[in-house]
C-alpha positions as a Markdown table, in Angstrom:
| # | Residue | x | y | z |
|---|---|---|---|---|
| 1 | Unk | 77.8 | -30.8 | 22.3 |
| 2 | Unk | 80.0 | -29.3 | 20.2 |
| 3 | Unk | 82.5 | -31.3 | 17.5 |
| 4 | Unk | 85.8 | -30.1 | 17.0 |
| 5 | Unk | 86.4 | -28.9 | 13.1 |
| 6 | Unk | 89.0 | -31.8 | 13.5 |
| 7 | Unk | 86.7 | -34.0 | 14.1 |
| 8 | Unk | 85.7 | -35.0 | 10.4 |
| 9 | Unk | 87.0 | -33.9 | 7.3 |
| 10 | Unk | 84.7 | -31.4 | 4.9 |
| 11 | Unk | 84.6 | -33.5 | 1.9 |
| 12 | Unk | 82.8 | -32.0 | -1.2 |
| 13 | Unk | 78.9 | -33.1 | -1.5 |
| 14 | Unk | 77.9 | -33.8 | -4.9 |
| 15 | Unk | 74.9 | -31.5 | -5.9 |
| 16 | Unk | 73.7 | -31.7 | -9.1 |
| 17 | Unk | 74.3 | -27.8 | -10.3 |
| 18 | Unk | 70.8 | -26.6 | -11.8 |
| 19 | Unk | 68.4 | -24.2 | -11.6 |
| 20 | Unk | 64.5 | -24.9 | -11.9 |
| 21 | Unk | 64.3 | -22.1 | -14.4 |
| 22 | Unk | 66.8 | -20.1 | -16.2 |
| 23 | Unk | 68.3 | -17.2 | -14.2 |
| 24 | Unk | 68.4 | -14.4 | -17.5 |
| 25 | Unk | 67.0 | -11.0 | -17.8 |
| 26 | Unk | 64.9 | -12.7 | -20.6 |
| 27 | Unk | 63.2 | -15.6 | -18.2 |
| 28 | Unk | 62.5 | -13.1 | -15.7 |
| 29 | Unk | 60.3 | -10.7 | -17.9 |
| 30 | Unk | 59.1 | -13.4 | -19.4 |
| 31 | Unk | 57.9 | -14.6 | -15.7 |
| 32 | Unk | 57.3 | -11.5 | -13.6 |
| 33 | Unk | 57.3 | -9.1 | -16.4 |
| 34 | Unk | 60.1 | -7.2 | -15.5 |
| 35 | Unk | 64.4 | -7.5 | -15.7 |
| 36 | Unk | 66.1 | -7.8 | -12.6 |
| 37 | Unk | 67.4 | -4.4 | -13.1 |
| 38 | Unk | 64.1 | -3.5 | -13.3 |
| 39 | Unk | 63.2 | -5.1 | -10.3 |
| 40 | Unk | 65.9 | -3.7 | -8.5 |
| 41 | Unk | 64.7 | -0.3 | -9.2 |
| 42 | Unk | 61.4 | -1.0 | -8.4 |
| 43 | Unk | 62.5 | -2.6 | -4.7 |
| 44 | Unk | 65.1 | 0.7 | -4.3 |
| 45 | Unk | 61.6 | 3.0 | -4.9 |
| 46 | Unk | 59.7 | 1.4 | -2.5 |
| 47 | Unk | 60.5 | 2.0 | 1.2 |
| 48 | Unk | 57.8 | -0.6 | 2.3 |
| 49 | Unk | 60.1 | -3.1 | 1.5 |
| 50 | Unk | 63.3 | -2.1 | 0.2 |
| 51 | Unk | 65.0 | -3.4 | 3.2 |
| 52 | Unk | 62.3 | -6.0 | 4.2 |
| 53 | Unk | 63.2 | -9.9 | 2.7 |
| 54 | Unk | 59.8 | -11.0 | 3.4 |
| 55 | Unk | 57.8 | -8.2 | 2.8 |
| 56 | Unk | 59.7 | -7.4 | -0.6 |
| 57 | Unk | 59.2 | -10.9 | -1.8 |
| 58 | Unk | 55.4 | -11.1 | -0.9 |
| 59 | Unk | 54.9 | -7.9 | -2.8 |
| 60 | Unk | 57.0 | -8.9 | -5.7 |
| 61 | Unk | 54.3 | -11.9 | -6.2 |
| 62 | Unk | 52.0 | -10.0 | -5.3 |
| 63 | Unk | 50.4 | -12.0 | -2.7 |
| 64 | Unk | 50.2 | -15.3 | -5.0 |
| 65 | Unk | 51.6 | -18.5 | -3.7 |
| 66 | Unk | 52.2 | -20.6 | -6.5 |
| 67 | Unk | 55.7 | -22.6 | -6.2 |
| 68 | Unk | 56.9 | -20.8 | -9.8 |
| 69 | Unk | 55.6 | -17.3 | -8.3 |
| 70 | Unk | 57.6 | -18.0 | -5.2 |
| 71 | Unk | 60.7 | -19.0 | -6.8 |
| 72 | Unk | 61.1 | -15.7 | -9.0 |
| 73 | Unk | 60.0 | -13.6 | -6.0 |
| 74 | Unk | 63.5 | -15.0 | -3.8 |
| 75 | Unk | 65.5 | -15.4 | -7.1 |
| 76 | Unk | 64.6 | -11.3 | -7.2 |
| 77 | Unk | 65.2 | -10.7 | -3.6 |
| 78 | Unk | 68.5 | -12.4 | -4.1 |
| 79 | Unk | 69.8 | -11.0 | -6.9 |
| 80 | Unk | 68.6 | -7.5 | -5.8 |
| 81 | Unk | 71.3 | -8.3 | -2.8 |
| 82 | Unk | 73.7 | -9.6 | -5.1 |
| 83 | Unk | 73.3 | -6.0 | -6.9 |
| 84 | Unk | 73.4 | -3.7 | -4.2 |
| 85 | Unk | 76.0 | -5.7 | -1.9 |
| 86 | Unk | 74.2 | -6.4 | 0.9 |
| 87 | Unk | 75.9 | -8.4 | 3.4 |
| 88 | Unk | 75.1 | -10.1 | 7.0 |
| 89 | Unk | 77.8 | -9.1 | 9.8 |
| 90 | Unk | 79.8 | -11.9 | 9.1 |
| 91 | Unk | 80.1 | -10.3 | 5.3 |
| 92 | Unk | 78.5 | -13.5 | 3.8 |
| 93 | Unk | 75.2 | -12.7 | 1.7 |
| 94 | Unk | 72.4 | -14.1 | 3.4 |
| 95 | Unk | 71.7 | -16.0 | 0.0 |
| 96 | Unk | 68.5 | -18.8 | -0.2 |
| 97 | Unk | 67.4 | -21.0 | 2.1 |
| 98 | Unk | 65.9 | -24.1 | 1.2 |
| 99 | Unk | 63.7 | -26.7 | 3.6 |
| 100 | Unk | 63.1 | -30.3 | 3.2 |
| 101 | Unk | 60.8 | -32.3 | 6.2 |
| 102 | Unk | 60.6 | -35.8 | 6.7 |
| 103 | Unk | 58.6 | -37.9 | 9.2 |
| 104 | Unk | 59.7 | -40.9 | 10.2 |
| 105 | Unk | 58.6 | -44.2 | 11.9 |
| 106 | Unk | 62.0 | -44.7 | 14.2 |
| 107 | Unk | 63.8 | -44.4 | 17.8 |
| 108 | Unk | 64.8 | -40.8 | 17.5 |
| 109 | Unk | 68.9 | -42.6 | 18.2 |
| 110 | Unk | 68.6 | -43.9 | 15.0 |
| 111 | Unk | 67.0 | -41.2 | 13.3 |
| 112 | Unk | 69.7 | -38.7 | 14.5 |
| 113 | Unk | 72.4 | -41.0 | 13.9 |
| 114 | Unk | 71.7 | -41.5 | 10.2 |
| 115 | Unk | 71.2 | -37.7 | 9.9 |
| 116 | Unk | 74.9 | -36.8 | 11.8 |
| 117 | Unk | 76.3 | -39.7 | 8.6 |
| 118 | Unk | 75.0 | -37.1 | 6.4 |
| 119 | Unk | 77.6 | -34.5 | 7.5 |
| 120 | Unk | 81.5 | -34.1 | 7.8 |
| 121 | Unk | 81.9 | -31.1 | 9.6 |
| 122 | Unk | 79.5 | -30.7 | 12.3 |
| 123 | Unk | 79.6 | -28.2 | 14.7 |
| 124 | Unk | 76.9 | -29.0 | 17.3 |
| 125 | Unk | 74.9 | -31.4 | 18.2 |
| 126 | Unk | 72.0 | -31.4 | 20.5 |
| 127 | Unk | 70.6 | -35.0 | 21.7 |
| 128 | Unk | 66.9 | -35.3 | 20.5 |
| 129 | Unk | 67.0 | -31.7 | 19.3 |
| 130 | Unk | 69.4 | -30.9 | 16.9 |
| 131 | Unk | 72.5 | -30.9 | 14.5 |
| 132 | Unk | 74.0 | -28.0 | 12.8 |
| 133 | Unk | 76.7 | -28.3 | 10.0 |
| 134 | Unk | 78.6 | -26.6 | 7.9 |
| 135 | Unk | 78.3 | -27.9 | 4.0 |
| 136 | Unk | 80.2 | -28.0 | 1.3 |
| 137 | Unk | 79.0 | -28.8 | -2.4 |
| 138 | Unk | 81.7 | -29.1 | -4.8 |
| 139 | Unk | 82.7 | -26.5 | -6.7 |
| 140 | Unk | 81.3 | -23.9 | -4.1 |
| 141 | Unk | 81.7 | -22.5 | -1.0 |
| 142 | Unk | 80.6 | -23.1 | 2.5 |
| 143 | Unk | 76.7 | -22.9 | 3.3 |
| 144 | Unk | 75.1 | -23.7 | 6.7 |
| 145 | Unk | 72.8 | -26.4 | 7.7 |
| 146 | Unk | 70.1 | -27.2 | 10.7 |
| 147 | Unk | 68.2 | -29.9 | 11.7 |
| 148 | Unk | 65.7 | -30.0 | 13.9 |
| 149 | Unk | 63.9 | -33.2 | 15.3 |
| 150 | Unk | 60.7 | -33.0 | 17.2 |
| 151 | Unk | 58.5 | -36.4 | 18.6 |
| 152 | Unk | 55.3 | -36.3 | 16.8 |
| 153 | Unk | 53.6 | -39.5 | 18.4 |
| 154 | Unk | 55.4 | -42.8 | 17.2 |
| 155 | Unk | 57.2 | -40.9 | 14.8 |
| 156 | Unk | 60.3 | -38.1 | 14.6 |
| 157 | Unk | 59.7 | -35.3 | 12.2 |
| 158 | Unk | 62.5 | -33.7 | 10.7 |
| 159 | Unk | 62.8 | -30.2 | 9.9 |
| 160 | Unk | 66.1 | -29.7 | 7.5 |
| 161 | Unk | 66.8 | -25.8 | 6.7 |
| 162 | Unk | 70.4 | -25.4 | 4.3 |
| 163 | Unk | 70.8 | -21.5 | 4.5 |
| 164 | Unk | 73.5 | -19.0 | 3.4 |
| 165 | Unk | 73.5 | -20.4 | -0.3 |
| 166 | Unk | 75.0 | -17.9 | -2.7 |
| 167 | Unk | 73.5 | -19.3 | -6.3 |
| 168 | Unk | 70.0 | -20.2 | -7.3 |
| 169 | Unk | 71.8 | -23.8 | -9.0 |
| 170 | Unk | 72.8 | -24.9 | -5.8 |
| 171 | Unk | 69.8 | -23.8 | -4.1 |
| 172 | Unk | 67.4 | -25.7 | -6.1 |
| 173 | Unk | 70.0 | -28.7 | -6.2 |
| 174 | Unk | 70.2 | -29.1 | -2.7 |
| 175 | Unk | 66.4 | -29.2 | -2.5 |
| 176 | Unk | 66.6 | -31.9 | -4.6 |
| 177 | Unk | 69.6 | -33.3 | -3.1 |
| 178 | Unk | 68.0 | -33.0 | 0.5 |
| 179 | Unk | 64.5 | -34.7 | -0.5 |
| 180 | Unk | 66.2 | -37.6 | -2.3 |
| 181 | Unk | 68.1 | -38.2 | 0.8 |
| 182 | Unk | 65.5 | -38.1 | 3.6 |
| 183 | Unk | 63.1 | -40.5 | 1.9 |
| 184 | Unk | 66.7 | -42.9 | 1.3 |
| 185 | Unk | 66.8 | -42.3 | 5.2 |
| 186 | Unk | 63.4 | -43.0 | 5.8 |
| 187 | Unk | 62.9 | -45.9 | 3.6 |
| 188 | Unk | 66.6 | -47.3 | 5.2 |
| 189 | Unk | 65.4 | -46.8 | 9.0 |
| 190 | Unk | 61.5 | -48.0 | 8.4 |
| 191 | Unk | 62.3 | -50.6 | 5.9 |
């Protein structure tokens, strides 16, 4: 069911501003062992995956999985957008996208109705399925959130994605931000 935008007010959320690891030339060589301008050129010379998020950031780590490897392979991909000016339809970059998952032992009414507190500007709700939002961290622009809910059992799993984030700071803040929050949730609902 869809909210009005008048329906709640889009009140700043506070995110605390910073970056797992610096995002300079100088961290990145000293990371992946090349500049992002050197990245970029390497992404432009390779048709595989110039146009290809996943592809491009699975061959920028070269296959490994490790959460550091991971991190500089999307911090590449989205700077190499930044660079080049890539844009969805809607002219927003698609930016990061973080996810944070929670199960937890509760009616899925209560579960949904703590998660919809988390939010001021909602734009659709689905009973028992999901909520999507628009957020707004302070100092920054708007960024899109989804939350699914699925019955696993005796518990309701959560599946939180925030996507559309322009800046690695706020992406690894709201990660942060997101996981602090669920388990506060989860320890409110189960406690």
């Amino acid at each position: 069911m869809p909210l009005p935008n008048d329906a709640r007010h889009n009140r700043a959320m506070p995110i605390n501003l910073k970056s797992d690891f610096p995002v300079t030339d100088e961290a990145c060589k000293a990371a992946t062992g090349k500049t992002f301008d050197q990245w970029a050129e390497a992404i432009k010379a390779n048709a595989e995956v110039a146009d290809r998020r996943r592809d491009a950031t699975v061959w920028i780590v070269g296959g490994e999985r490790s959460t550091e490897a991971v991190w500089w392979a999307t911090t590449i991909w989205v700077e190499y957008e930044k660079r080049i000016g890539r844009v969805q339809k809607d002219g927003r970059p698609e930016g990061y996208h973080i996810c944070s998952t929670k199960s937890i032992a509760a009616p899925i009414e209560k579960v949904q109705k703590a998660l919809e507190g988390e939010f001021d500007n909602i734009t659709r709700v689905r009973d028992g399925k999901d909520i999507r939002a628009v957020w707004k961290t302070e100092g920054k622009g708007e960024t899109d959130i989804e939350v699914q809910f699925a019955s696993t059992g005796i518990k309701i799993g959560i599946t939180l994605n925030h996507k559309r984030i322009p800046e690695r700071d706020e992406a690894d803040g709201a990660r942060a931000y997101w996981s602090e929050r669920l388990a506060a949730i989860k320890a409110q609902l189960e406690g």
